[in-house]
C-alpha positions as CSV (number, residue, x, y, z in Angstrom):
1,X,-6.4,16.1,-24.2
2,X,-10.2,16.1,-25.1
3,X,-9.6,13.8,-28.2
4,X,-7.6,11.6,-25.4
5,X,-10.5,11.3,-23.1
6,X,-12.7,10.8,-26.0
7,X,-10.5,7.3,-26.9
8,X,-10.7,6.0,-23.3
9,X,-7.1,7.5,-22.9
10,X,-6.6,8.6,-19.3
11,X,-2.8,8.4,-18.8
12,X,-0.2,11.3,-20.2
13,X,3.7,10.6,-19.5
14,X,4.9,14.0,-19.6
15,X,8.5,14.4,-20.8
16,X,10.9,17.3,-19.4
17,X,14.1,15.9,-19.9
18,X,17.1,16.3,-22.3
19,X,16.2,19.1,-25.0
20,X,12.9,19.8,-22.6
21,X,14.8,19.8,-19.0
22,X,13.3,22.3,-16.6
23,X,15.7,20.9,-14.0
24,X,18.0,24.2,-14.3
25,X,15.4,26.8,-14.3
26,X,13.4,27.2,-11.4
27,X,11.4,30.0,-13.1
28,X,10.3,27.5,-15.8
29,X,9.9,24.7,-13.5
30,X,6.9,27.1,-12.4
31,X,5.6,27.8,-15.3
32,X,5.3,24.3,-16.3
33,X,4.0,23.6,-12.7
34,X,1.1,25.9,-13.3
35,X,0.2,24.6,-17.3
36,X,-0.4,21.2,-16.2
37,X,-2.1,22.3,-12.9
38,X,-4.3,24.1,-15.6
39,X,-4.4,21.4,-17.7
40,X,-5.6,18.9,-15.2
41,X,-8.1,21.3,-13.7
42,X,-9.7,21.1,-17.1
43,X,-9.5,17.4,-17.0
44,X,-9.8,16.1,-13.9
45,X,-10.0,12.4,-15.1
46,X,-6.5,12.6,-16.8
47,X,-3.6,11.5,-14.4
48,X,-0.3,13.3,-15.5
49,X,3.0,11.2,-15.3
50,X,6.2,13.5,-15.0
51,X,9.2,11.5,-16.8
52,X,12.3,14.1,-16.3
53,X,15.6,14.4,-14.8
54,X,14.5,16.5,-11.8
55,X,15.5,15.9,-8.1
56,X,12.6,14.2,-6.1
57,X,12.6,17.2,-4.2
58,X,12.1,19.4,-7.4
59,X,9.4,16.9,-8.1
60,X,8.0,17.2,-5.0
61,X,8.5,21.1,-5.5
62,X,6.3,21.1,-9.3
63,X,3.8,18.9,-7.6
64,X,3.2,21.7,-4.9
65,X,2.6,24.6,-7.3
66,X,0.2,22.1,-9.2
67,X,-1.7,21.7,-5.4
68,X,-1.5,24.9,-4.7
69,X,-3.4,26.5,-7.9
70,X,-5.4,23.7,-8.4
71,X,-6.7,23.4,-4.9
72,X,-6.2,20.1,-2.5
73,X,-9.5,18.9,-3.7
74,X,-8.9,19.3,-6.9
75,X,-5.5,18.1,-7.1
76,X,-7.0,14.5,-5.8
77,X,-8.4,12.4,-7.7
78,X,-10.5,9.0,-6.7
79,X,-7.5,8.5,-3.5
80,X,-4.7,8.4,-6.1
81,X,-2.9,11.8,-6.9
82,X,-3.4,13.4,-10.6
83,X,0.3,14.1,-11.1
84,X,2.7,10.6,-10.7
85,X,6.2,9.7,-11.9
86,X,7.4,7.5,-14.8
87,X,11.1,5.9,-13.6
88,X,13.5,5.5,-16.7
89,X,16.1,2.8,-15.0
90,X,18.1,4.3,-17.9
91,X,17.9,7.9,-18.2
92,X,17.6,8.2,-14.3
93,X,21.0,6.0,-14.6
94,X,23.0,8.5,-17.0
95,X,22.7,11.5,-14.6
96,X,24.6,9.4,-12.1
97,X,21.9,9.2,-9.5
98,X,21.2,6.3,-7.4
99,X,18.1,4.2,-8.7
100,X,17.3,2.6,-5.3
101,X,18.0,6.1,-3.5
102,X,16.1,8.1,-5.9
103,X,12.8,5.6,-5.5
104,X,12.7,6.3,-1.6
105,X,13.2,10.0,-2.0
106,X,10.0,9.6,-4.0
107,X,7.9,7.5,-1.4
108,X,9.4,10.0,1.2
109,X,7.3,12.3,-0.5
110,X,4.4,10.7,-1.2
111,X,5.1,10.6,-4.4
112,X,4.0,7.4,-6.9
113,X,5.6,5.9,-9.8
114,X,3.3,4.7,-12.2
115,X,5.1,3.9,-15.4
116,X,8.6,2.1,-15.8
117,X,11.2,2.0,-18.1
118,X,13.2,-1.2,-18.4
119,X,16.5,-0.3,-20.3
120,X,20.0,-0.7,-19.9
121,X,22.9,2.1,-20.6
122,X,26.2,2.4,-20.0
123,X,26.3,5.1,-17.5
124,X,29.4,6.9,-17.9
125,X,28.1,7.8,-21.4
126,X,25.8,9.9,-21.5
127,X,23.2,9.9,-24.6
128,X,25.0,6.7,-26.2
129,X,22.2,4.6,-27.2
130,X,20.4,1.4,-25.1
131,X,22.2,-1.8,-24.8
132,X,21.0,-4.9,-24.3
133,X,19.6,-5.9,-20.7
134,X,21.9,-7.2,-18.2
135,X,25.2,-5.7,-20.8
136,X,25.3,-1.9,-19.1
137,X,25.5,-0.5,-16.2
138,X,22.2,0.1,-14.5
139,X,20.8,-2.5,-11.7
140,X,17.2,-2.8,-13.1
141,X,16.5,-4.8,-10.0
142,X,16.0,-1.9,-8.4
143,X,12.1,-2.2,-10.1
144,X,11.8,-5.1,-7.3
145,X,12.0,-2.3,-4.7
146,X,9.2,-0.3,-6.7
147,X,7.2,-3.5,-7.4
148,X,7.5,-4.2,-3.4
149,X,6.5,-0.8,-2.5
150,X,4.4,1.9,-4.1
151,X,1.1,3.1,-2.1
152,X,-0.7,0.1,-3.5
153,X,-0.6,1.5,-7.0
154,X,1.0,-1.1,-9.9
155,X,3.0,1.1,-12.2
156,X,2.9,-0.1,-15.9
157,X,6.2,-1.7,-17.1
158,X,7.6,-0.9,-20.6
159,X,10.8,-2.7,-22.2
160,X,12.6,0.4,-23.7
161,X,15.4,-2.0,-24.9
162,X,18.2,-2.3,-27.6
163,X,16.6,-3.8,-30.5
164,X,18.0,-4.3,-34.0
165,X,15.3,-5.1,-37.1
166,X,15.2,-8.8,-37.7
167,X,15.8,-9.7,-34.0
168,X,12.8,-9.0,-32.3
169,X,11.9,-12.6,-31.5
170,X,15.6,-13.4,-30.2
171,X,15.3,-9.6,-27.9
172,X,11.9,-10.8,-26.8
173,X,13.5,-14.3,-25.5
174,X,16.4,-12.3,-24.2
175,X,14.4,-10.0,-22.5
176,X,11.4,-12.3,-20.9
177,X,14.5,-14.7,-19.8
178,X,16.2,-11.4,-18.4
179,X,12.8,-10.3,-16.4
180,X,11.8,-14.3,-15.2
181,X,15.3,-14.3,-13.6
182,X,15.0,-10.6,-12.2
183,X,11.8,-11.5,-10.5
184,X,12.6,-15.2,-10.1
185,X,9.6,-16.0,-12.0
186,X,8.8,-19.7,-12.8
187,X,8.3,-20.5,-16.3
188,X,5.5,-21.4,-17.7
């Protein structure tokens, strides 16, 4: 983390899902809880983003412990909290949640999302790779609801898409033509 801060790097995404879940273990959920509040007591300029498969209610649940041994005080930082969320329209889609659903359980809390995944899956197949946008099963426009809504805080957007070597330039056209129409953008 200190050679982080040292780079002008203020932003870690914090992965606990798959292989590092601590969605089934409440006692590990705890401990983690209480490493990062740790962590971001000894950096209080870093902003942790939490990208699992947890219930917003378990998210809500880490985020306590992390206020509780940190302090209130502590656990703020300039107005925006230390500890967000990064959405995976994808991943968030495999476990058979509701996108839309999931993102107001979130604000419920108080909680912000400040990193997205764009990707598409097919949902009933779960760890099959990414497929290109608009052929799976997830309804990315769901991100309009977070772009519409989120505590005045712009989450970062990052195209986690199926990609094949030699094709980048056609996935890019794919993709920005994907997006424009999402967000009924005008070209340029």
């Amino acid at each position: 983390l200190e050679h982080m801060r040292q780079h002008g790097i203020y932003r870690l995404v914090v992965p606990l899902l798959e292989k590092s879940s601590v969605a089934a273990d409440d006692v590990l959920l705890s401990l983690v809880a209480m490493e990062l509040a740790r962590h971001a007591s000894d950096f209080p300029d870093i902003i942790f983003s939490i990208e699992s498969d947890l219930s917003p209610f378990k998210i809500n649940k880490m985020f306590d412990i992390c206020k509780a041994v940190m302090g209130l005080q502590e656990y703020m930082h300039v107005g925006i909290d230390r500890f967000t969320v990064t959405f995976d329209t994808g991943n968030l889609a495999r476990l058979g949640l509701d996108l839309e659903h999931y993102i107001d359980e979130l604000w419920t809390r108080g909680i912000f999302i400040d990193n997205v995944h764009i990707k598409d899956v097919e949902c009933n197949l779960l760890m099959k790779p990414t497929i290109k946008l608009g052929a799976g099963t997830v309804d990315v426009s769901v991100i309009n609801a977070i772009r519409a809504e989120n505590g005045g805080m712009q989450p970062t957007y990052t195209f986690q898409t199926a990609r094949a070597p030699g094709d980048e330039i056609k996935t890019f056209k794919h993709n920005k033509r994907f997006m424009e129409k999402l967000f009924n953008a005008k070209k340029r």
